[in-house]
Each structure stands twice: as structure tokens, then as C-alpha cells.
N, C-alpha and C positions, 0 to 999 in steps of 0.2 A: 678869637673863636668866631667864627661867622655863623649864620643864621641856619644854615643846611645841619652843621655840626650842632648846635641847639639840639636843633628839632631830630636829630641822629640821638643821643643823648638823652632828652624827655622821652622820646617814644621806647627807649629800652627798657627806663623808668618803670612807664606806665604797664611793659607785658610783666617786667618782673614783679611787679606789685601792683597789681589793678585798681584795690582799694584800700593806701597807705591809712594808717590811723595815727594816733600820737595818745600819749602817754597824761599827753598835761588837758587840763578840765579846766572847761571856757563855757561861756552862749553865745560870743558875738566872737566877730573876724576881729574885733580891737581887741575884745578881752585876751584872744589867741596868739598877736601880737607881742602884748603883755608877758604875757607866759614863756611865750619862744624869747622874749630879749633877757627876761630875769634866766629861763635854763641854762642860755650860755654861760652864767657864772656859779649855779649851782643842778641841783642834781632834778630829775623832773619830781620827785617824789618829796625835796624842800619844799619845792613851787607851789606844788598842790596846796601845802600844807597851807602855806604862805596867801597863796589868793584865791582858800577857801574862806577868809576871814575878810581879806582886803576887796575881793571884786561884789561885795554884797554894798560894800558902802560906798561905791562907785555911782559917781551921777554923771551918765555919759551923755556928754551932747549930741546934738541931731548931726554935726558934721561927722560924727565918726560913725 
């Protein structure tokens, strides 16, 4: 897939859904991360469940 076809692709994206949302509950782009790697093996509404407990006792570094 080259670069043209990208940008053919995102831009279709972007008319069909201007402003995409998601389902799972973050503050930060890691927390988000997070969230979207556990969804792929369960549901978004376990996740919630999951790291409404677990991202409070998160101590994130300044690299992330």
C-alpha cells in the first residue's frame, strides 16, 4: 500500500466520521494505549471496569 492510498483511505475516515470517539476511559495518550491493547482480548466495558481501579495506581513516568 503506498502513500497516496493512505492518505485515499484516512481522508474517507476522516469525512465519514469527523469526530471518531471510543468507548474506553483514559487521561493520557499511554493510559489510552493501555486500554486499546487489554480491548483486543476483552470487551470495552471489562476494560473500563478493569482500569477504573488499575490506572488510579499508575505512577507514569515523564517519558510517556
Amino acid at each position: 500500500m503506498n502513500a497516496t492510498i493512505r492518505t485515499e483511505i484516512f481522508s474517507r475516515f476522516q469525512a465519514a466520521n469527523p469526530k471518531p470517539t471510543t468507548e474506553l476511559e483514559y487521561d493520557s495518550t499511554f493510559q489510552l494505549l493501555i486500554a486499546v491493547i487489554l480491548s483486543a482480548q476483552a470487551t470495552d466495558v471489562s476494560v473500563n471496569i478493569a482500569t477504573r481501579r488499575f490506572f488510579p495506581l499508575m505512577v507514569l513516568r515523564k517519558e510517556f
